[in-house]
TORBA-797554 format. One line per field, with one value per residue (C-alpha): x, y, z; residue in three letters. Coordinates in nm, 4 decimals, decimal comma. Example, Ala and Ser with C-alpha at 12.3 -4.5 7.8 and 13.67 -1.06 7.14 Angstrom:
east	c(1,2300  1,3670)
north	c(-0,4500  -0,1060)
up	c(0,7800  0,7140)
type	c(ALA  SER)
END
This chain:
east	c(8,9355  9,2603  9,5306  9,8418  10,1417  10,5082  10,7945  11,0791  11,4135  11,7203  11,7056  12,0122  11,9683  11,8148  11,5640  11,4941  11,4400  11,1551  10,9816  11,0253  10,8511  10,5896  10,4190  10,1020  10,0427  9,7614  9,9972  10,1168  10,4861  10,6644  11,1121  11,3329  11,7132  11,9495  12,1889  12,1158  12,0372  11,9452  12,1526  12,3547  12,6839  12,5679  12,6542  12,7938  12,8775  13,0874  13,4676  13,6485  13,9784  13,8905  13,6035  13,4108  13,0726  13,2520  13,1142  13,2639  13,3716  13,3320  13,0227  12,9935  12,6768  12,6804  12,4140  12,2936  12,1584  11,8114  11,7083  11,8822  11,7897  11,4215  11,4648  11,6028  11,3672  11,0224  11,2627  11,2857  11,5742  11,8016  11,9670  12,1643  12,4079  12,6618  12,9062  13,0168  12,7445  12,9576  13,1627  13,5024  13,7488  14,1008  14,3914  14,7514  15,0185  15,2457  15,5506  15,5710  15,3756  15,1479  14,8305  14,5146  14,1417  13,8926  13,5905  13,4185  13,1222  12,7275  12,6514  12,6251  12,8776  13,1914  13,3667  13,6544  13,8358  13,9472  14,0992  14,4593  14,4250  14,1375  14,2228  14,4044  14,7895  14,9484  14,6039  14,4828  14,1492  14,1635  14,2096  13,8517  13,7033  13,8454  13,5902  13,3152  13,3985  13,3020  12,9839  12,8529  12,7368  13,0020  12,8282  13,1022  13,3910  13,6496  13,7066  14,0987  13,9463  13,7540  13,9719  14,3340  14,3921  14,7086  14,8308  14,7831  14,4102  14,3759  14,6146  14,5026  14,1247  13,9494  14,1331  14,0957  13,7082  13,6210  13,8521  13,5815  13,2549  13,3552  13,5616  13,7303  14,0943  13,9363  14,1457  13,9494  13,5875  13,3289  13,2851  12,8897  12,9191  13,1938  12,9783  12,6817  12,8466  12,9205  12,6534  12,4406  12,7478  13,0135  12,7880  12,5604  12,7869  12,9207  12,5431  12,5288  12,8021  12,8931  13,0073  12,7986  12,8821  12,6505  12,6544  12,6645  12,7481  12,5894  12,3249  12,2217  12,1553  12,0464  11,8927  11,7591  11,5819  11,3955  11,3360  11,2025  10,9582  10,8663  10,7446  10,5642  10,3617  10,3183  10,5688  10,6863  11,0794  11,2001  11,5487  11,7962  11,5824  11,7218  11,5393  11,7316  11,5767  11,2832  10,9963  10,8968  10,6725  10,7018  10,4505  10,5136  10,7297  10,5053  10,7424  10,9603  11,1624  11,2968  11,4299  11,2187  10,9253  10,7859  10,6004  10,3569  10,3685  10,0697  10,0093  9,8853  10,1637  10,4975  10,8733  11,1552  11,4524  11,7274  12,0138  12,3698  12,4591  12,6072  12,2927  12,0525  12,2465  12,1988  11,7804  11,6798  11,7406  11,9109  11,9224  12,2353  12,4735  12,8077  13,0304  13,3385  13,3701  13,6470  13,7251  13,7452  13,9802  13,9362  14,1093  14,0741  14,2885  14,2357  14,3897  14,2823  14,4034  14,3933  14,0619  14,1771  14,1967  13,9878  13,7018  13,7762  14,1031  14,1834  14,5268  14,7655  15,0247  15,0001  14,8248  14,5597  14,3019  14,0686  14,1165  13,8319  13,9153  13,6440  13,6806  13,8026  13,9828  14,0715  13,9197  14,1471  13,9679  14,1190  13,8744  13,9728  14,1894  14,2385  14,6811  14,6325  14,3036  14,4887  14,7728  14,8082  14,6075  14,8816  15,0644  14,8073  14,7616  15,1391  15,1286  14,8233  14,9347  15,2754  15,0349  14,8142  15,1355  15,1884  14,9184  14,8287  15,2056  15,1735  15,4299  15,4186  15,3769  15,0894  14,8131  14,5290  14,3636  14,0878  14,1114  13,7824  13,7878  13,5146  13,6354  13,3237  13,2313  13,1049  13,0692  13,3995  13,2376  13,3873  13,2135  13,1594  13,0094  12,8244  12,6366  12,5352  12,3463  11,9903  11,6563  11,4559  11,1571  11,2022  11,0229  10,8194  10,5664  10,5444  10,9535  11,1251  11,5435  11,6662  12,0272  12,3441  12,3997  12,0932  12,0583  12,0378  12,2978  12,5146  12,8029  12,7596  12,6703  12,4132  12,2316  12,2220  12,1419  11,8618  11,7455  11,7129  11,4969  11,2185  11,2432  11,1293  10,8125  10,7348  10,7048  10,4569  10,1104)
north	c(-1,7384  -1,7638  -1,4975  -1,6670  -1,6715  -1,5901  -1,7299  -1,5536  -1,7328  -1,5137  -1,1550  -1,0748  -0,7704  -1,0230  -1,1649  -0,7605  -0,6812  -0,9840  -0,8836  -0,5077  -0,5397  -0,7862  -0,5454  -0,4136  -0,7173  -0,8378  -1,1131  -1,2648  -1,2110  -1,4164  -1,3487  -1,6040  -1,4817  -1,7556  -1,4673  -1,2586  -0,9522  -0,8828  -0,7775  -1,0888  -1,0035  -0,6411  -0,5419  -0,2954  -0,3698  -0,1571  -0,2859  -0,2388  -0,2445  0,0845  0,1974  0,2831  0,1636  -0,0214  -0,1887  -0,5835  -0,4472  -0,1192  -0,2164  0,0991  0,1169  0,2908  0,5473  0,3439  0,0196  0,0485  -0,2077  -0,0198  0,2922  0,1460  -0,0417  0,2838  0,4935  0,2679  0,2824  0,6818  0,6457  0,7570  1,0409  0,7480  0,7159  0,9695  0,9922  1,2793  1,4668  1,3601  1,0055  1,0695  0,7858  0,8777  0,6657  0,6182  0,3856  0,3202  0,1985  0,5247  0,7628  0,8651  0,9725  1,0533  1,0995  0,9759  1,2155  1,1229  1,3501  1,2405  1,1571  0,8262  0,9554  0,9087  1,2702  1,2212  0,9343  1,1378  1,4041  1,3262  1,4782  1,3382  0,9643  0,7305  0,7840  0,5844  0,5188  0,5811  0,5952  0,2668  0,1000  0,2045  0,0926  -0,2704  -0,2205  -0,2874  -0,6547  -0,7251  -0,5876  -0,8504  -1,1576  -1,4334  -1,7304  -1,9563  -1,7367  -1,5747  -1,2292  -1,2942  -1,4946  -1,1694  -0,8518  -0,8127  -0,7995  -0,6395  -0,2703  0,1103  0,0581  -0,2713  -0,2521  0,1351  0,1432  -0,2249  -0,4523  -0,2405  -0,1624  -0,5354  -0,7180  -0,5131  -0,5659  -0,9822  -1,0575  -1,2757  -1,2278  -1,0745  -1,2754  -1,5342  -1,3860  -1,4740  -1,2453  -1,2419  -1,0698  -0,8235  -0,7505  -0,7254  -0,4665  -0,2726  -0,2170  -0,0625  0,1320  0,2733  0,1991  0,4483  0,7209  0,9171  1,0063  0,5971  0,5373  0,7861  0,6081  0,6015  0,4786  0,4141  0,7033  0,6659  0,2670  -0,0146  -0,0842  0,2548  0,2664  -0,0535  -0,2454  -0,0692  0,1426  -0,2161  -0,3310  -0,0360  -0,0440  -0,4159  -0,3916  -0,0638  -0,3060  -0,5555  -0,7785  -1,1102  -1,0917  -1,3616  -1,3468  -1,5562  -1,8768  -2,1315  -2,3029  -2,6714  -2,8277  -2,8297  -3,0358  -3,1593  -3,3886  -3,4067  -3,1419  -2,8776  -2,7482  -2,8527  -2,7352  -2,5393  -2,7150  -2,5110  -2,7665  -2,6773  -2,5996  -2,7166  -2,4497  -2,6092  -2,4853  -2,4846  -2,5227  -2,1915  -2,0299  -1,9226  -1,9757  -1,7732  -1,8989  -1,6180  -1,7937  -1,8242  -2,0553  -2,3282  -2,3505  -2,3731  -2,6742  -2,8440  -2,7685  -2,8152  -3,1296  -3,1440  -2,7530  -2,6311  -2,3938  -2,2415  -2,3957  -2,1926  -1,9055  -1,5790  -1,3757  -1,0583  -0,8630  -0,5377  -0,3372  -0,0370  0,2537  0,4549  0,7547  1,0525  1,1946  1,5459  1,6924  1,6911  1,3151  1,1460  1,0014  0,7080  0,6082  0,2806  0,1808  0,0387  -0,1833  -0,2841  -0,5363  -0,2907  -0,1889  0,0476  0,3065  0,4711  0,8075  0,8134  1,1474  0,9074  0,6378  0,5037  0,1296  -0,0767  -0,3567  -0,6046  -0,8209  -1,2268  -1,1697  -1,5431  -1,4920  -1,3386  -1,4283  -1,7365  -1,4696  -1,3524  -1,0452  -0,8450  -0,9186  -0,8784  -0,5011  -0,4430  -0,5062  -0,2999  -0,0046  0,0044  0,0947  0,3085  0,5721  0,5383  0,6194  0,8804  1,0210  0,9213  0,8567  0,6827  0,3963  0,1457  0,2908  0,1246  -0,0602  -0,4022  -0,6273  -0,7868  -1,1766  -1,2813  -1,6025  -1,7259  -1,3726  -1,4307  -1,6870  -1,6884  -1,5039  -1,7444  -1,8927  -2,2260  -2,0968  -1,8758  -2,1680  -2,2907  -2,0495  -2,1415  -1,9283  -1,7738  -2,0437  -2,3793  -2,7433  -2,6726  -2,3524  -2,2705  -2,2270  -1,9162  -1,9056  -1,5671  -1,4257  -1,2479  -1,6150  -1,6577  -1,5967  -1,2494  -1,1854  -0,9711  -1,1021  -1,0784  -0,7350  -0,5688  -0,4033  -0,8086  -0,9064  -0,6476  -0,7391  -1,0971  -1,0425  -0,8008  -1,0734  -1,3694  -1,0981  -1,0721  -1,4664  -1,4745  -1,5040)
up	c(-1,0940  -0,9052  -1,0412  -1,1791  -0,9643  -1,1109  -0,9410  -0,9962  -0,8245  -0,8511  -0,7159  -0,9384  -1,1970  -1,4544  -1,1291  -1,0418  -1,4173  -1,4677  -1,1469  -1,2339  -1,5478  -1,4125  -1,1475  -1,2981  -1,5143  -1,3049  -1,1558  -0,7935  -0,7564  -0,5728  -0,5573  -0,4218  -0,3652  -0,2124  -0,0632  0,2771  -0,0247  -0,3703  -0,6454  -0,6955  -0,8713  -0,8860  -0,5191  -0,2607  0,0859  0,3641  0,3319  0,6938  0,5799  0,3675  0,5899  0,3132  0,0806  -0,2428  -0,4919  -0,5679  -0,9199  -1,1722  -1,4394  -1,7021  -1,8612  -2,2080  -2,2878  -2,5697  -2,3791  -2,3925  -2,1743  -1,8508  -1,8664  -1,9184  -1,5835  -1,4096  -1,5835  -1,4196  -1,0877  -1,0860  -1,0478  -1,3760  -1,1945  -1,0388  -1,3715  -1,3854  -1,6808  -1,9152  -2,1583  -2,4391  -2,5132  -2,4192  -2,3264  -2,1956  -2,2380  -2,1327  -2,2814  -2,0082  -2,1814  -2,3782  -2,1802  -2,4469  -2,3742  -2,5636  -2,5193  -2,7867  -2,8415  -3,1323  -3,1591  -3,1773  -3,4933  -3,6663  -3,9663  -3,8069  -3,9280  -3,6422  -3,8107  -4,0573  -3,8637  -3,7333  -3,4112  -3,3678  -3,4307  -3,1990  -3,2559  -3,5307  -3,6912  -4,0223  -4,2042  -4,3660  -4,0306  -3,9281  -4,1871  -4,1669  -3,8715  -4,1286  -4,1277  -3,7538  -3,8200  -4,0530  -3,9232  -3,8472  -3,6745  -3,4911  -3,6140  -3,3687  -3,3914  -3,4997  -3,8344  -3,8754  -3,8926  -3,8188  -3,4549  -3,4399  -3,5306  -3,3279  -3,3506  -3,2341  -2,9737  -2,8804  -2,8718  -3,0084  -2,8137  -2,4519  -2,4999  -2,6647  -2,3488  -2,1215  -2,3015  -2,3660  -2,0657  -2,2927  -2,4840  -2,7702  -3,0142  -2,9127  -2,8800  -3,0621  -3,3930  -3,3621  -3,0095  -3,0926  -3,3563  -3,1534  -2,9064  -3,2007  -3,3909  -3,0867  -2,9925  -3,2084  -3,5092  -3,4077  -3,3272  -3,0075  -2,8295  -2,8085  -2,6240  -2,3370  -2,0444  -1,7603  -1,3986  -1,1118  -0,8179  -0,5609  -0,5921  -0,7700  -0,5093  -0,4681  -0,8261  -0,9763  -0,6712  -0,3772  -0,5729  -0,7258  -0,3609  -0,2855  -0,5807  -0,5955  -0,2064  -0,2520  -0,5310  -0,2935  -0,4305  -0,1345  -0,1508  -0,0081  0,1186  0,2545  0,0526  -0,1808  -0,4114  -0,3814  -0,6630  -0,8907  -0,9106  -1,2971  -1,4852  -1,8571  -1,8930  -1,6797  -1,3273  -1,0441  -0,6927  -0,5571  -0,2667  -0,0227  0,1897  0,4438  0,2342  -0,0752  -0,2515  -0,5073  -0,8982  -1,1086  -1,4846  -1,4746  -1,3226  -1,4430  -1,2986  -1,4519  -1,3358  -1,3246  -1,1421  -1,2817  -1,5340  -1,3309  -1,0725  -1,3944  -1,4967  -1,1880  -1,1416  -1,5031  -1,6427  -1,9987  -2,0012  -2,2415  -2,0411  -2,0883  -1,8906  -1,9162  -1,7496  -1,6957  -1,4028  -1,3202  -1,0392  -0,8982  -0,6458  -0,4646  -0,3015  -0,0684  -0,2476  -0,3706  -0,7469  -0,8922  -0,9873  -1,3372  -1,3439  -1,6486  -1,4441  -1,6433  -1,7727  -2,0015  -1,9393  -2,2540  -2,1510  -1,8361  -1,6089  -1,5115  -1,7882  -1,6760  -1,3850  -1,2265  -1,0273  -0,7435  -0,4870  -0,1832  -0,3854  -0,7202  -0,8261  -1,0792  -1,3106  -1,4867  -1,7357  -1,8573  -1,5071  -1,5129  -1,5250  -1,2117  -1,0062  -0,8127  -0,7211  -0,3626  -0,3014  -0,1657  -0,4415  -0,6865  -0,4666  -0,5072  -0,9286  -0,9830  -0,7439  -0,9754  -1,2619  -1,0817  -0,9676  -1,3619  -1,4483  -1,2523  -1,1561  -0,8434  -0,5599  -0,2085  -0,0459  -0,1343  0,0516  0,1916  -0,0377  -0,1011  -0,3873  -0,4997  -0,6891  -0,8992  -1,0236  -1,2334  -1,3027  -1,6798  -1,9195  -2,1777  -2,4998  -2,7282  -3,0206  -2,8786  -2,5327  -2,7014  -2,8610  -2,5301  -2,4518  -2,4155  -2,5466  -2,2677  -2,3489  -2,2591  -2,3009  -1,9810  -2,0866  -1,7301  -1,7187  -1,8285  -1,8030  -1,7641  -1,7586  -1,9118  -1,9873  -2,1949  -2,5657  -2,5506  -2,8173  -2,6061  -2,3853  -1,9988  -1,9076  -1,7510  -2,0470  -2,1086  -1,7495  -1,7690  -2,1277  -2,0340  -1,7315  -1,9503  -2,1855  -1,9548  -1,8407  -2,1849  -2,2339  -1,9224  -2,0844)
type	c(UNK  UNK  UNK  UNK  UNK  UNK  UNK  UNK  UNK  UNK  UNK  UNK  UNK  UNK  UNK  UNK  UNK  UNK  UNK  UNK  UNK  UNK  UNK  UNK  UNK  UNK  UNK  UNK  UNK  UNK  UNK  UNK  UNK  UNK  UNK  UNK  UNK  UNK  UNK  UNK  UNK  UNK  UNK  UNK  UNK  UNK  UNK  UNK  UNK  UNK  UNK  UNK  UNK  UNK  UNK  UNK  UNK  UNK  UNK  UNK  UNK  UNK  UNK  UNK  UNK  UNK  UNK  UNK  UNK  UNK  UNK  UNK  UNK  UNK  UNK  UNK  UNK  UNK  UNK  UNK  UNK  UNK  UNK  UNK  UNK  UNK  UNK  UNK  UNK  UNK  UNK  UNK  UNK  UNK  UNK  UNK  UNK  UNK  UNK  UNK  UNK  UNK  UNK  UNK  UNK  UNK  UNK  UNK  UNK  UNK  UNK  UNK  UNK  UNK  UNK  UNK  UNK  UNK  UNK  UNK  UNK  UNK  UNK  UNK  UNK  UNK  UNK  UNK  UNK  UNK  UNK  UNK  UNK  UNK  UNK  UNK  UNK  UNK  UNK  UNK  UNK  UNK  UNK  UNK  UNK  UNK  UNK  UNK  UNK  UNK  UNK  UNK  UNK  UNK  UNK  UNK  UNK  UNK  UNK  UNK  UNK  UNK  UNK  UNK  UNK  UNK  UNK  UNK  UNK  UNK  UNK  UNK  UNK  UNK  UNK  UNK  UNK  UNK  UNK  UNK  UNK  UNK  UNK  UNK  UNK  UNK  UNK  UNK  UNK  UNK  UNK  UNK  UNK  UNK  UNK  UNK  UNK  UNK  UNK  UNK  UNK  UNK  UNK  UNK  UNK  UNK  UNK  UNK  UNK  UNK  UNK  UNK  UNK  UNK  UNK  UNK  UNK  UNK  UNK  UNK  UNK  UNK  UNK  UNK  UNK  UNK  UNK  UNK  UNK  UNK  UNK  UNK  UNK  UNK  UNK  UNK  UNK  UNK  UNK  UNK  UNK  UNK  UNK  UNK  UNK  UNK  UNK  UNK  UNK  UNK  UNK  UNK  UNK  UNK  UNK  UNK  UNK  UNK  UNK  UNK  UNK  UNK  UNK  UNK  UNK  UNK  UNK  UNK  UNK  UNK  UNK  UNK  UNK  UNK  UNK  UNK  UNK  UNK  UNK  UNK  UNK  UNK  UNK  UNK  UNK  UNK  UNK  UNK  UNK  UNK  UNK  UNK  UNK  UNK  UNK  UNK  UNK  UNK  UNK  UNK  UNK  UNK  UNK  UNK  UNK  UNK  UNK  UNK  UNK  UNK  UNK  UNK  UNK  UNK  UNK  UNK  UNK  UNK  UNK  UNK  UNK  UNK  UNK  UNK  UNK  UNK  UNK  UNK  UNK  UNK  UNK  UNK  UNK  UNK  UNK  UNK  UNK  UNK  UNK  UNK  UNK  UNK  UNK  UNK  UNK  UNK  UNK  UNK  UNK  UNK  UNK  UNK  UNK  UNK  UNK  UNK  UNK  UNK  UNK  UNK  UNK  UNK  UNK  UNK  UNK  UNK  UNK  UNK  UNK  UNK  UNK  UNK  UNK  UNK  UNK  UNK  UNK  UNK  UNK  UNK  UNK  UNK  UNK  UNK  UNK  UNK  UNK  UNK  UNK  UNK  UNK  UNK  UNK  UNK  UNK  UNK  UNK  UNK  UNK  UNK  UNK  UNK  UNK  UNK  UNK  UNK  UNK  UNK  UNK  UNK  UNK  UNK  UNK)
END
């Protein structure tokens, strides 16, 4: 009997993740990726103009997301996270110059908030536990009809960390999402959430160590290879075209489509996608800051949000970046460097430095887009869609990236 073949077109983290999982399930594996490498939005390359590795943008992973660390974990290659032993988030509100660092212990029972000195400045018991109300479920409601987005809590701690994990004003976020995010984070206490960032880069971490493992298990990674439409009858997917090659589909096999949102809409026929999405910007100096530097600092008040203090240079991201992402990129430098010397009490001229664009970065984790997104399953039981973009119940991130992709294995039978 001839084995089944999976297709598997998309070598981003939710393309890796699927083929990842597949290997020792008895199947052929088969991985188209359009672009000259894998990783997709998850990448690294040598900039010139720094003369350095960078990565296109800073993605924190939190110790609680299950489905990453049991990617890295069948990878070997966990030691490539590196992050604190305990959650601790630094902060700086550059208007006033206050600064603070939230450490709010392991356990699920959140003791801190009830400790002054332990608390964000200006916050007070009860406005933790208006937290309660994001964590029941809110289907189509914004986060703003929720809870009260406003006061030293909002403005301090929810607003920052929700703008990062949504990539959408948070005001305007979907409620279920928020919600989401929560529950497997600060719901579960402190040991849940430590931040973790990929060392040395993102490709070094999350996807040469897949390469690696999907050709040791004889997996054909095809780079550099489109897929320019799909073939369909009413039953079932039935090609592949390449444009130079049609690669036949049978019954019996499986494709899982892990592409981005707006390429799904254009191969599958009557497939529901989001179809807004937000940007990101990041931007990178070639500067060194004290050794006492917060590894990872969230920035109150300005244009920047979060900093992250590298040993040759300091990378800036700003999330929902869409008020700035048609700017000039030396101007764009020249406005984030102001915050950065803020920040960090720095002085100088604006050193050399990169800024990265990712227009279409994620889908905008509002109620309504978050509708669109399709189930993994689709009319065709040889077609699987995978993505951050998928109804995985998380906004765009890699723990959803990566959740997506196992989930789409787990539908090949």
């Amino acid at each position: 009997m001839t084995r089944r073949k999976v297709f598997v077109v998309g070598a981003g983290l939710a393309g890796l993740a699927a083929a990842v999982a597949l290997v020792g399930r008895g199947v052929d594996i088969e991985l188209f990726e359009a672009a000259p490498q894998a990783g997709g939005r998850c990448r690294s390359y040598f900039d010139p103009q720094l003369g350095m590795v960078i990565d296109n943008g800073n993605h924190l992973v939190l110790s609680g997301n299950g489905a990453t660390f049991a990617y890295l974990r069948a990878l070997g290659a966990e030691d490539r996270l590196a992050g604190p032993e305990e959650a601790r988030f630094a902060f700086v509100e550059l208007p006033s110059g206050v600064r603070w660092t939230l450490a709010p212990g392991e356990g699920a029972i959140p003791w801190w908030i009830f400790h002054e000195n332990r608390r964000v400045p200006g916050t007070r018991v009860a406005d933790y536990l208006s937290l309660l109300r994001l964590l029941r479920p809110s289907p189509m409601r914004r986060i703003d009809s929720v809870t009260e987005c406003r006061g030293a809590l909002w403005d301090r701690l929810m607003r920052p960390l929700l703008l990062a994990a949504l990539n959408t004003e948070p005001e305007q976020a979907s409620a279920v999402l928020a919600g989401n995010v929560l529950r497997e984070t600060l719901a579960k206490g402190g040991r849940f959430y430590r931040p973790c960032i990929a060392t040395p880069n993102l490709a070094a971490a999350f996807v040469e160590p897949a390469t690696a493992f999907l050709t040791r298990n004889k997996v054909r990674i095809r780079l550099g290879e489109r897929v320019r439409t799909i073939g369909f009858d009413e039953h079932s997917v039935l090609s592949l075209d390449l444009g130079d090659e049609t690669v036949p589909v049978s019954a019996n096999d499986r494709v899982i489509l892990a592409v981005p949102q707006w390429i799904a809409g254009t191969l599958v026929p009557g497939v529901s996608v989001p179809t807004e999405t937000s940007a990101i910007v990041n931007a990178h100096y070639l500067v060194r800051v004290g050794a006492d530097a917060p590894p990872m600092l969230g920035v109150i008040g300005g244009t920047a949000e979060w900093l992250f203090a590298f040993p040759d240079r300091v990378s800036v991201t700003v999330s929902a970046a869409d008020a700035i992402v048609e700017r000039d990129r030396a101007e764009i430098a020249e406005i984030l460097w102001r915050d950065v010397t803020k920040a960090y009490g720095l002085s100088g001229p604006l050193p050399a430095w990169q800024v990265v664009k990712e227009k279409r970065a994620t889908f905008r984790a509002t109620p309504e887009q978050n509708a669109l997104r399709p189930e993994a399953a689709t009319q065709w039981p040889n077609l699987i869609l995978a993505g951050d973009w998928t109804a995985t119940g998380l906004p765009a991130t890699i723990e959803g990236a990566i959740r997506s992709g196992q989930k789409a294995a787990r539908l090949v039978n």
